[in-house]
ZAMARGU-4260 file (C-alpha; in steps of 0.2 Angstrom, whole numbers, plus 5000, padded with zeros to 4 digits):
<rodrens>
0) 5572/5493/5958 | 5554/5493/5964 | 5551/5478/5977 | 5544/5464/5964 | 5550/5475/5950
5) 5563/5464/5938 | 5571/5468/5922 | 5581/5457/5912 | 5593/5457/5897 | 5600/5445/5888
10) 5605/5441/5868 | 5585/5434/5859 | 5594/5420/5851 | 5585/5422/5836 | 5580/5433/5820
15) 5570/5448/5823 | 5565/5458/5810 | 5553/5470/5810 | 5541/5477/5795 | 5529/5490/5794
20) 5517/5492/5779 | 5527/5479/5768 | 5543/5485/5772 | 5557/5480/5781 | 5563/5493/5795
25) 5574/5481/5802 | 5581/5464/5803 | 5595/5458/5816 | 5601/5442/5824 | 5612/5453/5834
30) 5595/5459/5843 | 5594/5458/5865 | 5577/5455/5873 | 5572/5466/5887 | 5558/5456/5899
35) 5553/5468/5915 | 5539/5464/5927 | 5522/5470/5918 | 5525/5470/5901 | 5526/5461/5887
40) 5546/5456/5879 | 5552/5470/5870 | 5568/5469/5857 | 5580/5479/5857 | 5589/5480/5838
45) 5607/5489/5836 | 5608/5504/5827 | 5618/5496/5812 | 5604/5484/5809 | 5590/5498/5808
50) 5584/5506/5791 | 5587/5526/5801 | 5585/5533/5784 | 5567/5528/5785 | 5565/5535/5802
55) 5562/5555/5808 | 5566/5560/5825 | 5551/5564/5834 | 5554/5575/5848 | 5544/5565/5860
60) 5553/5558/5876 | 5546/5548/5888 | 5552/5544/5907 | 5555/5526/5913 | 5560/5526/5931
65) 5570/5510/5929 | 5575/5513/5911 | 5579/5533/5911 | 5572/5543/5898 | 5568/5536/5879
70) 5569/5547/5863 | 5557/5542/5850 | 5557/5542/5830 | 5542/5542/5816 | 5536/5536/5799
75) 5526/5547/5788 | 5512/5536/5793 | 5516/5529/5812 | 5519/5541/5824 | 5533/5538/5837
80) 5533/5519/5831 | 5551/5517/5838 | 5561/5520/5853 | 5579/5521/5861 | 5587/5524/5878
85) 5603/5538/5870 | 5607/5536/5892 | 5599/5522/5900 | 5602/5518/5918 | 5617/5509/5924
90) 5606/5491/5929 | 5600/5493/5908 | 5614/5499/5900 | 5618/5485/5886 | 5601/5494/5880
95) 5611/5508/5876 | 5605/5515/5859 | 5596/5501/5853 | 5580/5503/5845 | 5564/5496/5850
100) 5548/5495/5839 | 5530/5489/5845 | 5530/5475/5834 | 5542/5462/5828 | 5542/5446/5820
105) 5555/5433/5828 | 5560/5418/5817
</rodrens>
């Protein structure tokens, strides 16, 4: 890690779910939150918990120097809404193919 630079991981706790254009695209109380240096709190949502049919692979990747490389996916309507680390780095690995969306809703 960076100097200053801090991720964290832990279980949110609580219910996420997470709904785009009236539907529900996920809903979890399994989710982990990811707070790093910088940004905002991020949730992390196992796979089982995720409406994948809904969800295209994109093709877009996206490197992370403390994270690794993330592999996105689409609506028909909202490009690369979603992302997952398929190898995350060793100090992030309980991230391991969650999926992470821009906005969610925590109850």
């Amino acid at each position: 890690m960076t100097t200053g630079h801090r991720i964290t991981i832990e279980p949110s706790g609580g219910h996420v779910r997470v709904v785009h254009g009236g539907q529900v695209l996920a809903e979890s109380d399994r989710s982990l939150v990811l707070r790093e240096t910088g940004c905002p709190e991020r949730y992390y949502i196992p796979p089982e918990d995720v409406r994948l049919d809904l969800l295209t692979p994109s093709g877009s990747q996206t490197y992370c120097p403390f994270k690794g490389t993330a592999s996105y996916w689409s609506l028909p309507d909202a490009t690369d809404l979603v992302w997952a680390y398929p190898d995350p780095k060793p100090d992030v690995a309980e991230i391991k193919d969650h999926l992470c969306f821009y906005e969610v809703e925590v109850f």
